[in-house]
Each structure stands twice: as C-alpha cells, then as structure tokens.
N, C-alpha and C positions, 0 to 999 in steps of 0.2 A: 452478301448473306453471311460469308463464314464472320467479317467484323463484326455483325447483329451477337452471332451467336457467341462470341467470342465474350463480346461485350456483359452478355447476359450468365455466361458462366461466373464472369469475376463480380459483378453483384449475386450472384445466389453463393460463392462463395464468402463474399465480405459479409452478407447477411449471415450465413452458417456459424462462419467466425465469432461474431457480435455474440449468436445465440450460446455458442459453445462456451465463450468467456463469460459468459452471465450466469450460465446454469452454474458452471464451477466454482466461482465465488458465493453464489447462494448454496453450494453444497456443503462445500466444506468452511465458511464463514459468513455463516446466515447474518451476524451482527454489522459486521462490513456490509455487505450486500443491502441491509435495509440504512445502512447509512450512505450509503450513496445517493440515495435522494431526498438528501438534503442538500444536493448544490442543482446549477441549471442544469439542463436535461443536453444542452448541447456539449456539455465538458463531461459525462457521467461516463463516457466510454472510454476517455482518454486515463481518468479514476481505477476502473474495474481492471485497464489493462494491467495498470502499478499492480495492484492487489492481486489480480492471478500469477504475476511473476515472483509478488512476497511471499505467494503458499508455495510458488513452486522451488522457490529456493530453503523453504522449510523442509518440505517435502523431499528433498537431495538430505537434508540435514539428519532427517530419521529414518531414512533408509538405506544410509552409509554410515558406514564407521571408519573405513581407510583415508587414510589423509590426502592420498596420493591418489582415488578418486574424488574427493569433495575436490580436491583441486582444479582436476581433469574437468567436472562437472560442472562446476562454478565460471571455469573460463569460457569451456563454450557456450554458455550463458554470454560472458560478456562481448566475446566473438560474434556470434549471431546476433544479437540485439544491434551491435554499431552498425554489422554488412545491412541489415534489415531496415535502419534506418538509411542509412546510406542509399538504399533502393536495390539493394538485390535480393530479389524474388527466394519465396523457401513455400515450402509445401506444408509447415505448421503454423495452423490458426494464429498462436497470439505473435510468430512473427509476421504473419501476412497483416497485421492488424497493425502493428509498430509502424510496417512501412506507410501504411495507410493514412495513418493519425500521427505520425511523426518528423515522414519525411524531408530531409535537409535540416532538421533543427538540431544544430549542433550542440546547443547549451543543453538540449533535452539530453541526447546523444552523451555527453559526457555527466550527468549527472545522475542517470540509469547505469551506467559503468561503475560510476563511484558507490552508487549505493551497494549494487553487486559485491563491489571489493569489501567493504566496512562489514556485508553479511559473511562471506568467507575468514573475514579477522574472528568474525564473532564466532563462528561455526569450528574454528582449526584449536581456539583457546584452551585452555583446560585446567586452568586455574580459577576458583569459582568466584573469584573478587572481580580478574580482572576482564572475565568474558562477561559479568552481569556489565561493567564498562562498557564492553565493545555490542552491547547489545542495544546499552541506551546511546552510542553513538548512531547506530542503525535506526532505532527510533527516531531521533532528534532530525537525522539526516532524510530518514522518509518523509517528515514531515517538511523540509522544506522545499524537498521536491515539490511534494502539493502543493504547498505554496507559490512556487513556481507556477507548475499547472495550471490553476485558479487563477491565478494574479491577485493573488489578496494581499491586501492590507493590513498589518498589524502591529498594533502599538506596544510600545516596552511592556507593559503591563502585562497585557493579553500574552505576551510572547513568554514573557518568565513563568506564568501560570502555565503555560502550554510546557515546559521544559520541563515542570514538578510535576505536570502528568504524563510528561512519557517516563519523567525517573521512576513512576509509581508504577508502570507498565511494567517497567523494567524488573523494577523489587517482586512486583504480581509474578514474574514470570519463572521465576527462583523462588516462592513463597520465603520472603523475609517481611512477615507480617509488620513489624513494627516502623521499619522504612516506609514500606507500600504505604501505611496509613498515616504517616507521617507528611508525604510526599501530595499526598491528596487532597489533606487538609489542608495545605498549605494553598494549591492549586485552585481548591475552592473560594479560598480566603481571598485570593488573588479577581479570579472570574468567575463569578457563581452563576452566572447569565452571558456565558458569550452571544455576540452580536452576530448576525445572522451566518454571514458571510463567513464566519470563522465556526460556526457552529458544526461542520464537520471533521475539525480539527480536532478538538473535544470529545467529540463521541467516539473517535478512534483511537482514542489514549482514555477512554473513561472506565470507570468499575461499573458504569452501567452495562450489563449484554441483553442487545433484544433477542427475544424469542417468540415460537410462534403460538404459546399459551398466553400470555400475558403481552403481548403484541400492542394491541390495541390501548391499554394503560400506558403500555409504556412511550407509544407515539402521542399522545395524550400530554403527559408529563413535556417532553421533548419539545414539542409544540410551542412551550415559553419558555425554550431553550435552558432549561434545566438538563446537565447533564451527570 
C-alpha cells in the first residue's frame, strides 16, 4: 500500500511539474510556447524544459546586477542541472523534470552546462560589441542543443541560413537596425521555406512573434512554413 501511494505521489508530481513548466513558458514567452508545437509531441517536453531554464537564466540577468551574484546564481544552475541529471532527487519542478527526461545522458549533461557557461560570458560582459558576441554565441549554441534534442538533420545551407538568423536575434536584441535586417535578408535568401523538421529552428530565431490577436493568421502563414 505505501509503494501504491508512493508511486502515485511521484506521477501527480511529474504531472504538476509538466503543468508548471508549460504555464511558465506560455507566460512569459507566448511565442516560444506556440512554437513548440511544431515538433512531435513526444520530444515537446524535453523543448519547454531548455526554454524555461533560458527565461530563467534571463530572469538572474535582470534581476541582478552584482557580478559576484550572477556568478553565484549561474553556477548553481549548473551544479544542480548535472546532480539532477545525474539522479539525485531536488524538491524543484524543472529539476525533478531534468532527472526525469534526462537521466544518464551525459552528452545532454555536458551540453546544458556549456550553454549555461556561454549565458554567464554573455551576461558578466559589458562592452556592447563584444557581449552582442557572446550573446550570438548563446544563440548559435542553444540552437544546437536542439538540434541535438530533435536529432535533426541539416544541410550546409539550411544551417548558414539558420546562423544569419540567430546573428539577427542577436542585432534584434541590442536594436542595431541595420545589421538585424541585414542578417535576415540574407537568412531568407538562404531558406525562405524551411523543411518541416527544422521549421522550429526558424521560428525561434525569426522576426516573426506570435500572438494571441492575430494568432490564427499567423499559424495560417506558418503552415507552409513561412517564417
């Protein structure tokens, strides 16, 4: 009887978890959130969980300013993430969730750590040339995470296209108009239809954002993978 109930705690938890990391990602990144289903529905969890740890390493980023806490902050980030994968139990969702969906996978393991480090270079910088740098190193490098994740496939082309829009992310995210639109046209010029599979790549380095007004347009559009 107590293994029944035992059992039944850790599914109403891993359920809870699942709901908690979803609301958050559609809270604070409704455009994410509605790109998420655009891949299969059995890898959409392992997705959301990257994206709630990208807001919450952002979220360190604008609610500190000492150096010598972003540090603090960032490493137990990357502390907890390995033990968590590793298999030792934590009382917060998105690491009860790591172990869940990650456990033993070392190359996962070490490549959630790196992206972590690359967000800390980006975040400690303060020269505005060379953090817009370490910003599209973080882009470039979350993206291949995905890649990873997914197991997709993609060819030079698609791939170079994919690189001028996260440098346009990048320019978007410093408003340096002339780069950003530079970088996008180029992007499009490259892949103006990505193929299915890589169609969530795109929309998370795109100048598109969905929303919940114009929603329905814009899954519309998206549809023949226009992005």
């Amino acid at each position: 009887m107590e293994e029944i109930s035992v059992l039944l705690l850790n599914q109403n938890n891993k359920y809870s978890d699942e709901v908690a990391i979803e609301r958050e990602v559609k809270l604070n990144c409704y455009h994410t959130y509605i790109s998420s289903f655009f891949i299969k529905p059995v890898s959409r969890l392992k997705l959301l969980s990257i994206f709630f740890i990208d807001l919450e390493l952002n979220k360190i980023l604008i609610l500190n300013t000492e150096t010598n806490i972003l540090i603090a902050k960032y490493d137990w980030w990357k502390i907890s993430c390995a033990q968590s994968i590793e298999g030792k139990p934590f009382a917060v969702p998105i690491l009860r969730l790591l172990k869940n969906l990650f456990s033993g996978d070392e190359v996962l393991k070490s490549k959630l750590l790196d992206l972590i480090s690359l967000f800390q270079n980006y975040s400690l910088e303060t020269n505005t040339k060379y953090k817009i740098k370490n910003y599209y190193r973080y882009i470039k490098y979350k993206n291949s995470l995905i890649i990873y994740l997914l197991d997709i496939k993609i060819n030079d082309k698609a791939y170079k296209a994919l690189n001028f829009a996260s440098m346009y992310k990048a320019y978007n995210k410093f408003n340096r108009n002339k780069e950003k639109y530079f970088c996008m046209n180029k992007a499009k010029i490259l892949c103006k239809r990505p193929k299915r599979n890589l169609l969530i790549l795109f929309l998370l380095n795109s100048s598109l954002t969905f929303n919940k007004t114009l929603l329905f347009k814009q899954l519309v559009y998206t549809k023949f993978r226009y992005w």
